[in-house]
TORRO-770949 format. One record per residue (C-alpha): residue in one letter; residue number from 1; x negated, y, z. Coordinates in Angstrom, 1 decimal. Layout:
N
+---+-----+--------+--------+--------+
: r :   k :     px :     py :     pz :
+---+-----+--------+--------+--------+
: a : NUM :      X :      Y :      Z :
...
+---+-----+--------+--------+--------+
//
This chain:
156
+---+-----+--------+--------+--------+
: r :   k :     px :     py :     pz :
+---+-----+--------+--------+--------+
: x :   1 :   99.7 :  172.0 :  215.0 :
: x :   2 :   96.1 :  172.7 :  216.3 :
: x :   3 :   95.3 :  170.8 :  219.9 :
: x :   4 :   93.1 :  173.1 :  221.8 :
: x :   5 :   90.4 :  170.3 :  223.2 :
: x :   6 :   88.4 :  172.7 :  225.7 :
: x :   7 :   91.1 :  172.7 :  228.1 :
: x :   8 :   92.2 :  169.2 :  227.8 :
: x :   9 :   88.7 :  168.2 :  227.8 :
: x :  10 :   88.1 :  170.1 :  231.4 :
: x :  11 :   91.2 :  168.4 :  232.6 :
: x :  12 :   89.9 :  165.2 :  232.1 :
: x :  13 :   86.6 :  165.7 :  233.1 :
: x :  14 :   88.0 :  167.0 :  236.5 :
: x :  15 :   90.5 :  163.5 :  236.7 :
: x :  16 :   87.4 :  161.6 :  236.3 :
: x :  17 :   84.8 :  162.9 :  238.9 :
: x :  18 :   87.4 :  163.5 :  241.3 :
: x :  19 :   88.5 :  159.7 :  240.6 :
: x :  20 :   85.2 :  158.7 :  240.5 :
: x :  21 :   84.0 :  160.6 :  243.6 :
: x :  22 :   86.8 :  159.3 :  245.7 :
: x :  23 :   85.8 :  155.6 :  244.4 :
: x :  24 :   82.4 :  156.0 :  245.1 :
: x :  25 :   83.0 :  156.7 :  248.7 :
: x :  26 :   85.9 :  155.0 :  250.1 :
: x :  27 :   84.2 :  154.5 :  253.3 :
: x :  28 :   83.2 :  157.7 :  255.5 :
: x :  29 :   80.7 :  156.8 :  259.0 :
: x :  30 :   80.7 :  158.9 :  261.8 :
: x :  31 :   77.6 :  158.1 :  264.9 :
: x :  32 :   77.7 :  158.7 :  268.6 :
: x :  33 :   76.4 :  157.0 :  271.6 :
: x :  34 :   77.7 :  156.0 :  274.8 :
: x :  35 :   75.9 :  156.0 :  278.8 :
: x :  36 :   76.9 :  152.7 :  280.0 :
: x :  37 :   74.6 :  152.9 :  283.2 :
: x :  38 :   71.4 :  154.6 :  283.6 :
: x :  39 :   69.1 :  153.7 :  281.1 :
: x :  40 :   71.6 :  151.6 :  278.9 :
: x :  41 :   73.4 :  153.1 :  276.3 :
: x :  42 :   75.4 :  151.7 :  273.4 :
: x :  43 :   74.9 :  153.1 :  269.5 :
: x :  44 :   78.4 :  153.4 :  267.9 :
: x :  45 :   78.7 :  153.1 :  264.0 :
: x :  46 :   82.5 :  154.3 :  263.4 :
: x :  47 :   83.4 :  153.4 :  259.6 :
: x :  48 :   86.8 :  155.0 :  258.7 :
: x :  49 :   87.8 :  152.8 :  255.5 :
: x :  50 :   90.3 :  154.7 :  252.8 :
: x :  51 :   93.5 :  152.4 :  252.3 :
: x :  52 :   93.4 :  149.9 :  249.8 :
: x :  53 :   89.9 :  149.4 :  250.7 :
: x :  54 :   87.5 :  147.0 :  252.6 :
: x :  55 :   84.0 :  146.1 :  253.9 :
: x :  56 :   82.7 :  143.2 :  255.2 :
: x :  57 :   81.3 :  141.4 :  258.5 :
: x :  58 :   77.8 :  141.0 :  259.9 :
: x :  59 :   78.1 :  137.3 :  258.8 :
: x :  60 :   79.6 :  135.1 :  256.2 :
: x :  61 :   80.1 :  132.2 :  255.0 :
: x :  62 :   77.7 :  131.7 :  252.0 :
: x :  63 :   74.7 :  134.3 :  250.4 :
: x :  64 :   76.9 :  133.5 :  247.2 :
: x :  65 :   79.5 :  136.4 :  248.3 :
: x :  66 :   79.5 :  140.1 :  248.9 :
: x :  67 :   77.3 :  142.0 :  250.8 :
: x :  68 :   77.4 :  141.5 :  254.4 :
: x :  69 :   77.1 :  144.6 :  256.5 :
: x :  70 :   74.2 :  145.1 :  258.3 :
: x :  71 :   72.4 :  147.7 :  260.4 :
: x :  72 :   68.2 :  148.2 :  260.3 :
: x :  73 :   66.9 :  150.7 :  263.2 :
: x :  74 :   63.9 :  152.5 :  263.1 :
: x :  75 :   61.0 :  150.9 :  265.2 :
: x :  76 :   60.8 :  153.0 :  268.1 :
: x :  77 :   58.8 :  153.1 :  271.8 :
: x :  78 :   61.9 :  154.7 :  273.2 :
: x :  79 :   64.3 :  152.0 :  273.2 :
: x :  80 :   64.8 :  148.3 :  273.0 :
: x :  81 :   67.5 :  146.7 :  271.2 :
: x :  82 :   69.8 :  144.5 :  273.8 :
: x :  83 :   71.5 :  141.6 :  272.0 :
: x :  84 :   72.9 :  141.9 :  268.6 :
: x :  85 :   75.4 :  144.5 :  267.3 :
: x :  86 :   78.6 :  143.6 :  268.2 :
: x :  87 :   81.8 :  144.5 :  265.4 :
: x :  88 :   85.5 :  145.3 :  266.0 :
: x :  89 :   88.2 :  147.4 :  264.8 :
: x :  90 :   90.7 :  146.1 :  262.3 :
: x :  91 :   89.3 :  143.0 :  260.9 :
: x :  92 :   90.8 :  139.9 :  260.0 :
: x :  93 :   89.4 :  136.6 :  258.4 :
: x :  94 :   90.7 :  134.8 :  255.4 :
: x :  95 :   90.2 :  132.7 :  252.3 :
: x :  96 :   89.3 :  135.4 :  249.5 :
: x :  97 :   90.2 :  133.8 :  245.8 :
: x :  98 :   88.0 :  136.0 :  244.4 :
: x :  99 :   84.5 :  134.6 :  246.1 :
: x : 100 :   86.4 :  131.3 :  246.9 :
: x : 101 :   85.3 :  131.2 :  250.7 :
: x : 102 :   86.8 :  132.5 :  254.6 :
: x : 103 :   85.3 :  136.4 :  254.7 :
: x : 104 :   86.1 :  138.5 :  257.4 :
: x : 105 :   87.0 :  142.3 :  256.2 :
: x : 106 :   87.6 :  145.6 :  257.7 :
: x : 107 :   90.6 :  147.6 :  256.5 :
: x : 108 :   91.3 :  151.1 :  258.1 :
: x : 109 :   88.1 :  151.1 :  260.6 :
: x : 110 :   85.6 :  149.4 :  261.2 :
: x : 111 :   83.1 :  149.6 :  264.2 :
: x : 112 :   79.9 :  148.6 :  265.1 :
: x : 113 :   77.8 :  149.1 :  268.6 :
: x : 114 :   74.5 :  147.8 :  269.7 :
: x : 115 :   73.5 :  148.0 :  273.5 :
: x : 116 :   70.0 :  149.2 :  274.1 :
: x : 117 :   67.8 :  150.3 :  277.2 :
: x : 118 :   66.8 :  153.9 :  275.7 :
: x : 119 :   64.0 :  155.5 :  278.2 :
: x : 120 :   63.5 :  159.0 :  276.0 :
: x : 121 :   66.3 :  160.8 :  275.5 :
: x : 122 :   64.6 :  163.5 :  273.4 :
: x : 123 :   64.0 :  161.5 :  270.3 :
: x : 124 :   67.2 :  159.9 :  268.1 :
: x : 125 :   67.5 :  156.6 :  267.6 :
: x : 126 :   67.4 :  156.1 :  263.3 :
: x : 127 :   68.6 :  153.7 :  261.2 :
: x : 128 :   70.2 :  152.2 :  258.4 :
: x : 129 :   73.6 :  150.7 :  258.0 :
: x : 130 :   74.6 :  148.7 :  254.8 :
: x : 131 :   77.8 :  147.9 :  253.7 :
: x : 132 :   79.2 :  147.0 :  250.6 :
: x : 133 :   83.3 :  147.7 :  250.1 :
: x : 134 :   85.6 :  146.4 :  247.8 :
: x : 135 :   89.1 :  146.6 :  246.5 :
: x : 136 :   92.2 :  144.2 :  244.6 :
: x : 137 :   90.1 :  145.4 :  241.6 :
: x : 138 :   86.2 :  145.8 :  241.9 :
: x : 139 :   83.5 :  145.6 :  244.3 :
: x : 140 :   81.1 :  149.1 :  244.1 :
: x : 141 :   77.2 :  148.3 :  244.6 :
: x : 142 :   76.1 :  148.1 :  248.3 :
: x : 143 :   75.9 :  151.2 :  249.9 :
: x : 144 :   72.7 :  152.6 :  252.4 :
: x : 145 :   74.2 :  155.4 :  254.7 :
: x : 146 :   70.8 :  156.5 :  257.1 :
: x : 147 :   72.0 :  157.8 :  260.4 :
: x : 148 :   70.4 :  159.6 :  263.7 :
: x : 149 :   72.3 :  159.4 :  266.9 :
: x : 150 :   71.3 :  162.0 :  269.4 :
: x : 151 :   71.3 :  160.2 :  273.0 :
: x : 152 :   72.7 :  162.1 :  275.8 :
: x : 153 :   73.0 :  161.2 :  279.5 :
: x : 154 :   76.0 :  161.5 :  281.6 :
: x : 155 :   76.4 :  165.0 :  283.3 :
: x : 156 :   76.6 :  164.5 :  287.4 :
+---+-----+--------+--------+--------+
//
């Protein structure tokens, strides 16, 4: 009996980049902005996390763990930062065997804002965020997702 390899071959290849693809991204980010009051508006970074799957706080415990999520913005005349960014969504905090310390993770979403006095509304505010999301099995290599939020005042 002859195997014919092409076709197996091109099955497998497909399994493997779509497995791979999937893998490599298990976090999508969406960005939008909010008028709090005239003037002050808050950035929102809106990670939707695939299941099995987790990213990390702003802080931890130790620099000997994984990659802490964090968010860089553009310099920019146009705005001033207010305060740090502040995180929610579906987080909880406990002892991870595999680093051996307390890390909190986001499963299904995570969200981070920052409050800033914005005083052009023509130009985006840019950035960076970092994250870095792991699974029962592996950790991937941080990730840096660039972003540009348009900012848009309330209509009266």
């Amino acid at each position: 009996m002859q195997i014919c390899w092409k076709p197996l071959l091109a099955i497998l290849m497909m399994t493997w980049s779509i497995t791979k693809g999937t893998a490599q991204n298990p976090i999508s980010w969406t960005f939008s902005s909010i008028e709090l009051e005239k003037g002050i508006y808050q950035v929102v970074l809106t990670g939707t996390i695939e299941p099995g799957w987790a990213t990390y706080s702003q802080t931890l415990e130790s620099d000997m763990g994984p990659v802490p999520t964090s968010i860089q913005f553009e310099a920019g005349r146009h705005y001033s930062l207010v305060g740090s960014p502040i995180e929610s969504g579906e987080r909880s905090t406990h002892f991870d065997k595999v680093f051996e310390m307390n890390l909190t993770k986001f499963k299904n979403k995570a969200i981070f804002t920052q409050k800033m006095k914005v005083s052009d509304l023509s130009k985006p505010i840019k950035g960076v965020i970092t994250y870095m999301a792991c699974n029962e099995e592996m950790c991937l290599p941080p990730k840096d997702v660039p972003f540009s939020v348009s900012i848009t005042a309330k209509s009266e």
